[in-house]
C-alpha positions as CSV (number, residue, x, y, z in Angstrom):
1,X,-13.7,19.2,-9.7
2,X,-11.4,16.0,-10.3
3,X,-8.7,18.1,-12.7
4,X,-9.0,20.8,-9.8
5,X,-8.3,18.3,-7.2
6,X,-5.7,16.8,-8.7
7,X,-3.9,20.0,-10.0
8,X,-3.7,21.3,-6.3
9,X,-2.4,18.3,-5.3
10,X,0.2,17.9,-8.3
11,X,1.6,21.5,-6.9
12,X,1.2,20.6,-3.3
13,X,3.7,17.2,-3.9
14,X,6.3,19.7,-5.8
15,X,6.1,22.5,-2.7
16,X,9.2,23.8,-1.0
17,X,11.3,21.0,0.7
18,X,13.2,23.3,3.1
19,X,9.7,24.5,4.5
20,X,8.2,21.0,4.7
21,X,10.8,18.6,5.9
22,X,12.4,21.2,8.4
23,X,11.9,19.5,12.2
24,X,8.9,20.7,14.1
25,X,9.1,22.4,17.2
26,X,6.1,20.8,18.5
27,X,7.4,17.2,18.1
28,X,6.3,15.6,21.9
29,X,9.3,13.7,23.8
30,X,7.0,11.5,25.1
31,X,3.7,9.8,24.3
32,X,1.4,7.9,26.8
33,X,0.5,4.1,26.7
34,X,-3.0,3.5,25.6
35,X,-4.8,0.8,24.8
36,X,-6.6,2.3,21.8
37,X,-5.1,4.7,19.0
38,X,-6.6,7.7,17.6
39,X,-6.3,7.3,13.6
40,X,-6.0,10.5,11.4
41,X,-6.5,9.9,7.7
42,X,-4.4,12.1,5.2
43,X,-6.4,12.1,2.0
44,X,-10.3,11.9,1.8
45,X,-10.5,10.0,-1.5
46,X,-12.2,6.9,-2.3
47,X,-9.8,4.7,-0.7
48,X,-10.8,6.9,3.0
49,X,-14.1,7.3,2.2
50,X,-15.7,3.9,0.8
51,X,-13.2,1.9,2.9
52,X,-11.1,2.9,5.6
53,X,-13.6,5.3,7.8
54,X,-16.4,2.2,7.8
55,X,-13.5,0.0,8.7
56,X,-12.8,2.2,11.3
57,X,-16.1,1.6,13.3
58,X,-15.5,-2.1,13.3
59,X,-11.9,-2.2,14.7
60,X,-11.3,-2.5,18.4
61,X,-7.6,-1.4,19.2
62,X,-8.2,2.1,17.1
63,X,-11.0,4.7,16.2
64,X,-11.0,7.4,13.4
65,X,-9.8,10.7,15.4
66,X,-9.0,13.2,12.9
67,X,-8.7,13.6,9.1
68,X,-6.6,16.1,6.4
69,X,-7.9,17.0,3.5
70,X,-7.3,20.1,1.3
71,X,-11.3,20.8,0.9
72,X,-13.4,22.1,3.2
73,X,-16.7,20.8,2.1
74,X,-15.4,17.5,2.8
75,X,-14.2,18.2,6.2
76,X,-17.5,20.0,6.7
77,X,-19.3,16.7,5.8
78,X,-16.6,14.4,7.9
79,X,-17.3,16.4,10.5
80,X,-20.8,15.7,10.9
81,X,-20.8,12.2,9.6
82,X,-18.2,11.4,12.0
83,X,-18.6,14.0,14.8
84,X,-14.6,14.9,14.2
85,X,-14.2,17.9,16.7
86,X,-12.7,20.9,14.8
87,X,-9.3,20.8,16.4
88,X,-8.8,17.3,15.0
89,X,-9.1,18.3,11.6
90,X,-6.2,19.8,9.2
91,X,-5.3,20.9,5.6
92,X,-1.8,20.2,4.2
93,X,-0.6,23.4,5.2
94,X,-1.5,23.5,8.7
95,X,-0.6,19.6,8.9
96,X,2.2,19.6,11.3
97,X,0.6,21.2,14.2
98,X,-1.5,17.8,14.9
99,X,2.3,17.2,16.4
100,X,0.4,18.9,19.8
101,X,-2.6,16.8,18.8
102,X,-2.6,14.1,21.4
103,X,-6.1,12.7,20.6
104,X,-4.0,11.6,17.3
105,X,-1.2,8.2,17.6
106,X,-1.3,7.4,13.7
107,X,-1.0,9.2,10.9
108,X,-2.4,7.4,7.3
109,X,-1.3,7.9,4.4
110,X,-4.2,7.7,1.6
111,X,-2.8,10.6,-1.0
112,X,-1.2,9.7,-4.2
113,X,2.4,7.8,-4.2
114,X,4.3,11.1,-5.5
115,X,2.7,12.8,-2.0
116,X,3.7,9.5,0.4
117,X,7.2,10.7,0.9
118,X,6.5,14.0,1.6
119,X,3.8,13.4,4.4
120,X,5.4,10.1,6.1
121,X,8.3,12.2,6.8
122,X,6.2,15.3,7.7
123,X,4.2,12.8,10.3
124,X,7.2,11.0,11.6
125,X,8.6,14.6,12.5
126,X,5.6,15.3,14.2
127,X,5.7,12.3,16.5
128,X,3.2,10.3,14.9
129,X,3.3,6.8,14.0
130,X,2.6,6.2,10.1
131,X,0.1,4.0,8.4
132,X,0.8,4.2,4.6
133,X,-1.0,3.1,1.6
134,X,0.7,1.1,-1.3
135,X,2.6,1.1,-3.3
136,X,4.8,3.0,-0.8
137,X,6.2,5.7,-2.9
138,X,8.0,6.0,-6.5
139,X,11.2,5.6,-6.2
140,X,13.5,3.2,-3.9
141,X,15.0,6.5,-2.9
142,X,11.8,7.9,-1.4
143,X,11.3,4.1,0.1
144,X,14.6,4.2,2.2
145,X,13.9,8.5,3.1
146,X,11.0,7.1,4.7
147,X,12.0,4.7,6.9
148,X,15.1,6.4,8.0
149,X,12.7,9.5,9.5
150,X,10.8,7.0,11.6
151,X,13.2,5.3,12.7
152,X,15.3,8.6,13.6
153,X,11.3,10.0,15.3
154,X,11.1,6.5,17.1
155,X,7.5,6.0,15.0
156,X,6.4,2.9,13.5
157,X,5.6,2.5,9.8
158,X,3.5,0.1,8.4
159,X,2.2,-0.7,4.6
160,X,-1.3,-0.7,4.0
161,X,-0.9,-4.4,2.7
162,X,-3.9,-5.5,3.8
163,X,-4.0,-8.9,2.1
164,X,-1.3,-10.0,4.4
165,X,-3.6,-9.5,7.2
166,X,-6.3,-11.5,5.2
167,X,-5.8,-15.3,6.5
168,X,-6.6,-16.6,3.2
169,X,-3.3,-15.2,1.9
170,X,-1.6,-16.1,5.3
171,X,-2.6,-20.0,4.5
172,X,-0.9,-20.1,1.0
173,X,2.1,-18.1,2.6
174,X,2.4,-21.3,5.1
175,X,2.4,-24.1,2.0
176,X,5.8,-22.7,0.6
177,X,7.0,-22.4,4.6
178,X,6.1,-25.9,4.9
179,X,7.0,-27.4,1.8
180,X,3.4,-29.2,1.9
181,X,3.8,-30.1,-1.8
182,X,8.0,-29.5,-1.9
183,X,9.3,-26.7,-4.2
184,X,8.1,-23.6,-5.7
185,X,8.1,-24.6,-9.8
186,X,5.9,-21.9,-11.6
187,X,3.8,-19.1,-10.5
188,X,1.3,-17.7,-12.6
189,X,-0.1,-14.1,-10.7
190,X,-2.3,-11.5,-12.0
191,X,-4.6,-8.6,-11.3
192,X,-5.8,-6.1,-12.5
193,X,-9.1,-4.1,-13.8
194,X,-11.1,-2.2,-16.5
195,X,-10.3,1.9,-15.1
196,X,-12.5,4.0,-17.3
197,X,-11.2,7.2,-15.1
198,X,-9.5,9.9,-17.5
199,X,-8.1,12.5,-15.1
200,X,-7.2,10.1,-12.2
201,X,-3.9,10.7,-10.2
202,X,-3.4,6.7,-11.6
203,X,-3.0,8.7,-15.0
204,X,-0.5,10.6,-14.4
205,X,3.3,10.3,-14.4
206,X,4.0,13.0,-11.8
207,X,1.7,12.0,-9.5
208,X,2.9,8.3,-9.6
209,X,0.8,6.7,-11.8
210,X,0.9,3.7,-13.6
211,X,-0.7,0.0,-13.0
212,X,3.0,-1.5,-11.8
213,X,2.7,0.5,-8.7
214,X,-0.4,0.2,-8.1
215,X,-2.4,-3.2,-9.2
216,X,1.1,-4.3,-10.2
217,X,2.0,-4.5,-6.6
218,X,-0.8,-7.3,-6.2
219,X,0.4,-9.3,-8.9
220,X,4.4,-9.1,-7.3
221,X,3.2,-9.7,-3.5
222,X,1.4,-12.8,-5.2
223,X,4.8,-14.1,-6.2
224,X,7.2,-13.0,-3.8
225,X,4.9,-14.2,-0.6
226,X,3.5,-17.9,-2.6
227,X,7.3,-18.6,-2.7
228,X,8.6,-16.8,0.4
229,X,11.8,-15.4,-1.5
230,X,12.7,-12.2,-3.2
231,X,13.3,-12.6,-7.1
232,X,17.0,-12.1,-8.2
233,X,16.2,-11.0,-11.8
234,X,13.1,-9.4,-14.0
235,X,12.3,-9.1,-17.9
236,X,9.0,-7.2,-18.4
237,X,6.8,-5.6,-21.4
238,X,4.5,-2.9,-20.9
239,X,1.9,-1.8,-23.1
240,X,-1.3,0.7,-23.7
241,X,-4.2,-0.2,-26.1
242,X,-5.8,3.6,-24.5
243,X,-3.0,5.9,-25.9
244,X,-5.6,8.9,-25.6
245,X,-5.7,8.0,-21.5
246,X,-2.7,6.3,-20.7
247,X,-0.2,8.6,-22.2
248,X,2.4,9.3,-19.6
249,X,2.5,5.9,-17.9
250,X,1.5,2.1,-18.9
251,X,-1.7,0.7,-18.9
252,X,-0.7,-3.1,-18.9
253,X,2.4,-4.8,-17.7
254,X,3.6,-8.4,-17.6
255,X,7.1,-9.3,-15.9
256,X,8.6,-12.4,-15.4
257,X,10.7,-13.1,-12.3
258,X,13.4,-15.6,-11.5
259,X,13.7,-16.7,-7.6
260,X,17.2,-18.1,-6.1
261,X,15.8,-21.4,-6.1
262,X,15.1,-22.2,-9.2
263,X,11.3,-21.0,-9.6
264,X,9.9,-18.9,-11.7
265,X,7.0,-16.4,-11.9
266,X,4.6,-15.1,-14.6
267,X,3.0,-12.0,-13.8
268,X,0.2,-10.0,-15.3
269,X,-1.2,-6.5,-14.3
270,X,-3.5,-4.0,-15.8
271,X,-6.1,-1.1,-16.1
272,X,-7.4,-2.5,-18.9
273,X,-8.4,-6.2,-18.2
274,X,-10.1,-7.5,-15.4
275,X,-8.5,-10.3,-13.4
276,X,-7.4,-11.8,-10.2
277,X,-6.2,-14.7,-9.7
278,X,-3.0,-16.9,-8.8
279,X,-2.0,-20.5,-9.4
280,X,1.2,-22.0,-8.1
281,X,2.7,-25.5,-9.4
282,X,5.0,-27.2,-7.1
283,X,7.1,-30.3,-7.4
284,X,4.1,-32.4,-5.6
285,X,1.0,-30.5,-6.8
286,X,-0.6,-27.3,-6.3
287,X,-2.6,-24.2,-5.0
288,X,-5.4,-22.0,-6.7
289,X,-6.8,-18.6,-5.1
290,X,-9.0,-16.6,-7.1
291,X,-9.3,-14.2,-6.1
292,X,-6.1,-13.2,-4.7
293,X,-6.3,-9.8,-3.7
294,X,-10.1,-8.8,-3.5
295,X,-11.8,-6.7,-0.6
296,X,-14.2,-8.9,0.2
297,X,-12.1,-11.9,1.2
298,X,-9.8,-14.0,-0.9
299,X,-10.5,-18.2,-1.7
300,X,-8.3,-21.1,-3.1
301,X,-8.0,-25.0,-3.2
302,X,-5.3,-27.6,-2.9
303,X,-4.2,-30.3,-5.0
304,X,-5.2,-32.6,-1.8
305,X,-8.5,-31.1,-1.8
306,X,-7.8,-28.3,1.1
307,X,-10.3,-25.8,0.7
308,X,-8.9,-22.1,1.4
309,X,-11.9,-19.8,2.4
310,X,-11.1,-18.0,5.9
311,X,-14.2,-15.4,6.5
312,X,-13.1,-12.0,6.9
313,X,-15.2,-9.3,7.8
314,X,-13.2,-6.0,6.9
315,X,-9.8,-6.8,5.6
316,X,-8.9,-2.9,6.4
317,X,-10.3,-3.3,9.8
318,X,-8.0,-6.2,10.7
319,X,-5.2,-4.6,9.0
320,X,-5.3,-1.6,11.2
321,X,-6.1,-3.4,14.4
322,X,-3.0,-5.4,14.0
323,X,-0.6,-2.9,13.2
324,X,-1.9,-1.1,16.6
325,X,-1.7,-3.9,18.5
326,X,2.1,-3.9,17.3
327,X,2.7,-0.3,18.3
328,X,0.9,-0.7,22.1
329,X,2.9,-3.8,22.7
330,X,6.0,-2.3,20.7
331,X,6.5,-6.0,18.5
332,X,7.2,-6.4,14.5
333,X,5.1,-5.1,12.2
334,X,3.5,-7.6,10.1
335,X,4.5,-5.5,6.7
336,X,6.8,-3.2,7.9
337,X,8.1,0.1,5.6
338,X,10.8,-2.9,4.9
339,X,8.3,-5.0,3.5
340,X,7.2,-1.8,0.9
341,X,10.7,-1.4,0.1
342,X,11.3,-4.7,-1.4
343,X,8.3,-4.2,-3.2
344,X,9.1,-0.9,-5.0
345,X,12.9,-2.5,-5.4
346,X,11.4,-4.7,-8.1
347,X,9.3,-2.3,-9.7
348,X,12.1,-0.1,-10.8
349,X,13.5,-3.2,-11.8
350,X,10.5,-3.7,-13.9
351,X,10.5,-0.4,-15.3
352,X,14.0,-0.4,-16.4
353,X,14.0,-3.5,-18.0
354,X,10.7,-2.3,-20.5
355,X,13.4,1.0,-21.0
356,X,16.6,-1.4,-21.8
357,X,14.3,-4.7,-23.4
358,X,16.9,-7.1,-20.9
359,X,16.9,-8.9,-18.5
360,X,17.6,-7.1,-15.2
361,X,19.1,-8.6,-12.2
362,X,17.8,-7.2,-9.1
């Protein structure tokens, strides 16, 4: 059922691009101000499942009121689980008539990167603002597609960078603001874990695959958002010790980053080893979280003894609430498409500096 799965969606994310990204005719001129969205979620995976639809009965500025998904015992089982009425729920092909759909403000994302283009821009024509999961898509190319259609549709986009909703993160964010302990020095990020999956779309190259993308992005955010700049220049190594699985795209990767002032970043991210953690050592002391990126709430200490440990209920739920708070009241997007963009800019940085073996500036 897996290979199935991800075989129809392999030949879904290569379909016709005249038929798909043509404008829709249904695309309203207006939308009404509420003070609660209606959430549709693309993509009825894990991610959907296990995460975002319980999240979705805690959060208070948005409900779950539609889903699109490709099989019909799944919507069958949505539906009741849920009580989704049947003109709120979609395959891919039908997709772009939730354009008339005005029980339905936001669009997300949850398919795999290769597939994020393709529906972003489908949703954005359609009206709808557009929650998308990271990493964002493939290429910088797809990236800056993506935010041009909702900006040109007048939608929002927002990354499903839930950790910078997570006030644990937010609090180390603030020490490199600050300058609590002066200068960024050294960073030392990682995450990653022990995938036993064989026919996962994180498997394969044409459905965007790879840790760097995906855990990879953990293990960047850590550095960029401890030292508040963007690196200027990357070296990295990738490498597979599970040939027979990771075949068409790397199992492990370590990069090393350079920022404009003067610190620098060690980075570690994998399928094959579990960790996640962060350490940063500046000019006056320094800051632990581990972990850094987990669901259930991220921790850390000082070197003055500050204790980091914020309680979080749902890290998704606060994530979405947020980002509908900032499309009712029409303010900045705490990580923006923007904020994906820079993101992915490194990671083809990465990737063409295992290719080359140099140094790449960025």
């Amino acid at each position: 059922m897996i290979i199935e799965r991800r075989d129809f969606l392999s030949k879904l994310a290569l379909a016709s691009a005249t038929t798909l990204f043509s404008g829709n005719s249904l695309l309203a001129s207006t939308r009404p101000v509420k003070d609660k969205l209606g959430i549709a979620l693309v993509g009825l995976g894990y991610y959907s499942t296990d995460l975002l639809a319980p999240a979705l009965q805690l959060t208070e500025k948005c409900y779950l009121a539609g889903i699109v998904t490709g099989t019909p015992s799944k919507a069958e089982t949505w539906k009741k689980k849920y009580s989704i009425p049947d003109k709120n729920i979609y395959n891919y092909q039908n997709f772009d008539q939730i354009a008339n759909n005005p029980d339905i403000d936001v669009v997300y994302v949850v398919l795999p990167p290769s597939m994020h283009r393709e529906f972003v821009v489908r949703a954005a024509k359609a009206g709808k603002h557009v929650f998308c999961e990271k990493p964002m898509a493939p290429t910088v190319a797809d990236c800056e597609a993506m935010i041009k259609a909702c900006a040109e549709n007048k939608v929002k986009l927002a990354i499903g960078y839930r950790c910078q909703h997570d006030p644990n993160i937010q609090a180390y964010m603030a020490v490199a603001k600050e300058k609590k302990f002066g200068k960024v020095k050294m960073i030392n990020s990682a995450a990653g874990y022990f995938d036993g999956r064989t026919t996962h779309w994180k498997q394969s190259k044409a459905l965007g695959g790879g840790v760097m993308g995906d855990m990879g992005v953990y293990a960047l955010q850590g550095a960029r958002l401890a030292t508040g700049e963007e690196p200027i220049s990357v070296i990295a190594q990738a490498s597979t010790t599970r040939p027979e699985i990771y075949k068409e795209v790397e199992e492990t990767m370590m990069f090393q980053l350079e920022f404009p002032s003067g610190a620098r970043a060690a980075c570690q991210t994998s399928f094959g080893i579990n960790m996640n953690y962060l350490q940063v050592n500046y000019e006056k002391g320094w800051l632990k979280m581990e972990p850094q990126s987990g669901y259930n709430g991220n921790k850390g200490s000082m070197s003055d003894g500050t204790i980091i440990n914020f309680p979080i209920k749902s890290q998704q739920a606060k994530q979405m609430d947020e980002d509908c708070i900032s499309i009712i009241s029409n303010t900045a997007l705490i990580a923006p498409g923007e904020e994906g963009l820079r993101d992915i800019r490194v990671v083809e940085a990465i990737y063409k500096s295992v290719q080359t073996g140099k140094e790449v500036k960025i």
